[in-house]
C-alpha positions as CSV (number, residue, x, y, z in Angstrom):
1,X,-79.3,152.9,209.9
2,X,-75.9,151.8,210.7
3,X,-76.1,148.6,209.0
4,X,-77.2,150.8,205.4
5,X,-74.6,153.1,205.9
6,X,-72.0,150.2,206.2
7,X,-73.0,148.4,203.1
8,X,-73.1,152.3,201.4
9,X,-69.5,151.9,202.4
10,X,-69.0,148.9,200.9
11,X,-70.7,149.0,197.5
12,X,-68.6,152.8,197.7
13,X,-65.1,150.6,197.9
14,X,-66.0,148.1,195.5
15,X,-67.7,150.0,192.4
16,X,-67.0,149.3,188.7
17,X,-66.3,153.1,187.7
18,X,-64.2,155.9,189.2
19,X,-66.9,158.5,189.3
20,X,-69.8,157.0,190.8
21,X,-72.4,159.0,189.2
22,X,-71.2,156.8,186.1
23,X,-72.2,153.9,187.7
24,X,-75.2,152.4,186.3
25,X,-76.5,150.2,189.1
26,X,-79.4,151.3,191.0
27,X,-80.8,149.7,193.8
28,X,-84.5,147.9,193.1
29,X,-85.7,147.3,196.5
30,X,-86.0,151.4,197.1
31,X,-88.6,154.1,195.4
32,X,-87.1,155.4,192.2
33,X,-87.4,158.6,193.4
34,X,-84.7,157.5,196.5
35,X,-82.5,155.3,193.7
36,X,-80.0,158.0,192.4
37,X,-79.1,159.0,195.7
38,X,-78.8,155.6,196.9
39,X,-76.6,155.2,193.6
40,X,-73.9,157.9,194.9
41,X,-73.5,155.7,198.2
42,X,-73.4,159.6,200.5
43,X,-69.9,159.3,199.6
44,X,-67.2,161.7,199.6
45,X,-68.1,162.1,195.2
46,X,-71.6,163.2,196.6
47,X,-70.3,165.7,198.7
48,X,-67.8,167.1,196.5
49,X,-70.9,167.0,193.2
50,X,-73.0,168.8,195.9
51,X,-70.1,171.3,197.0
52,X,-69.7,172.7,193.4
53,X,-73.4,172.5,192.7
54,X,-74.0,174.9,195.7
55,X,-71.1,177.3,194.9
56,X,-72.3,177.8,191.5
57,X,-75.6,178.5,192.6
58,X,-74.5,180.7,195.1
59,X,-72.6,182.6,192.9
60,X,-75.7,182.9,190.6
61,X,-77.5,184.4,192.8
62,X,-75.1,186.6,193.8
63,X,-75.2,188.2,190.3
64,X,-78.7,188.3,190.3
65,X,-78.5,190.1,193.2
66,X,-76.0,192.7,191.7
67,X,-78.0,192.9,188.9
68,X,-81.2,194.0,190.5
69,X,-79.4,196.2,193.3
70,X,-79.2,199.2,190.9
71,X,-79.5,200.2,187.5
72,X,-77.0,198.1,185.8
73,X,-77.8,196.4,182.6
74,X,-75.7,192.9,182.3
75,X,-76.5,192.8,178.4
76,X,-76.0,196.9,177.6
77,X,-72.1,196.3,179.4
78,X,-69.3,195.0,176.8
79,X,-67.4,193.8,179.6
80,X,-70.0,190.8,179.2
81,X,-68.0,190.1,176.0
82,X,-65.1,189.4,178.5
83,X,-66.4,188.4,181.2
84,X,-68.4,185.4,179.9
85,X,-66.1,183.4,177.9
86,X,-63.6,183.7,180.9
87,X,-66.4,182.6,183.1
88,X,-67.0,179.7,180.7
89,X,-63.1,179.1,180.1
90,X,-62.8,179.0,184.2
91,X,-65.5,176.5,184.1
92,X,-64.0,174.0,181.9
93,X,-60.3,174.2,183.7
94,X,-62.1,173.2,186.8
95,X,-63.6,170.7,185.9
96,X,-60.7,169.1,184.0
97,X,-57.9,170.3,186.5
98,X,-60.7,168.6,189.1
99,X,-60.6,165.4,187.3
100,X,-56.3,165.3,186.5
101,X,-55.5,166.3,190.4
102,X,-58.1,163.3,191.2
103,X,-56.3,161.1,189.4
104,X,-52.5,162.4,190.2
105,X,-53.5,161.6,193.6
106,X,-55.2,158.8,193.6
107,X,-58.7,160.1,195.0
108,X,-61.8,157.8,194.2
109,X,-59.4,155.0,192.4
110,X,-61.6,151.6,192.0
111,X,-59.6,149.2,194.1
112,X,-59.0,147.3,190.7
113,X,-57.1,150.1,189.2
114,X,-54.7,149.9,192.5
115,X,-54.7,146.4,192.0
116,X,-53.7,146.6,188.3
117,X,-51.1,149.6,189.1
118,X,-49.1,147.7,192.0
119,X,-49.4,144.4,189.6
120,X,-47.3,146.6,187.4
121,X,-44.9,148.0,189.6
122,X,-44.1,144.2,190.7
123,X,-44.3,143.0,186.8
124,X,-41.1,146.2,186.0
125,X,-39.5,145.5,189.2
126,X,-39.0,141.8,188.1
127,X,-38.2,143.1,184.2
128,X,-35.3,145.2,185.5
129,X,-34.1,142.4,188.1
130,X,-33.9,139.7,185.2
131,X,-32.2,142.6,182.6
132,X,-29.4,143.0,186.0
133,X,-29.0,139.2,185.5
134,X,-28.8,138.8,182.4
135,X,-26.1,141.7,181.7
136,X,-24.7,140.1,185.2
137,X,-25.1,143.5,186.8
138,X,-24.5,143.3,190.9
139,X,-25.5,144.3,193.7
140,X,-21.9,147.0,193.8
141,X,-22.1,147.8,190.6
142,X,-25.9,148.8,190.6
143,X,-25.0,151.0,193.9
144,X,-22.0,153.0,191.8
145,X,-24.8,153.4,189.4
């Protein structure tokens, strides 16, 4: 078991997409019952997917709770009117502020976007060092600077 969860690991650290549920390679060798959760590698994207999942269906059947507890109609209450788009609107900013703070930070980058980021870095660094000798900037001057 150690051995599969080391080579989870390593097809985790070297996939093609940043979300892995994107990923499109499943594994042949296991049932196709077993493949999609193969395909998420018990990685920290399958924790965080099953995290959300759960609090959303706790929190459904929390209202179902409140709405059988006593004798409140849900669809009789124009507070719905309110209530639901801001539930959908809360939604939505979740999921996007989930997906910008994830990338801000780095979380679940595919080792070839790092790759192609410090490649970058290196490519300006050398852009402004030729631009310093070309306008014969120096090292004193660039420190008054």
């Amino acid at each position: 078991i150690h051995d599969y969860a080391d080579f989870l690991r390593l097809r985790f650290a070297n996939r093609g997409t940043r979300w892995k549920g994107d990923d499109r390679d499943l594994n042949p060798t296991l049932n196709e019952e077993f493949q999609t959760l193969d395909q998420w590698c018990f990685s920290s994207q399958f924790y965080f997917t099953n995290t959300i999942y759960s609090i959303g269906m706790l929190l459904c059947i929390l209202a179902v709770q409140i709405w059988s507890s006593g004798p409140y109609d849900p669809f009789g209450d124009l507070g719905i009117l309110v209530v639901g788009p801001l539930t959908l609107l809360m939604c939505i900013l979740v999921h996007k502020l989930s997906i910008i703070i994830g990338i801000f930070f780095g979380v679940w980058a595919v080792l070839n976007d790092i790759l192609e980021e410090q490649e970058r870095r290196e490519n300006v660094v050398a852009l402004i060092d030729t631009f310093k000798v070309i306008y014969g900037v120096t090292e004193s001057a660039d420190k008054e600077l």
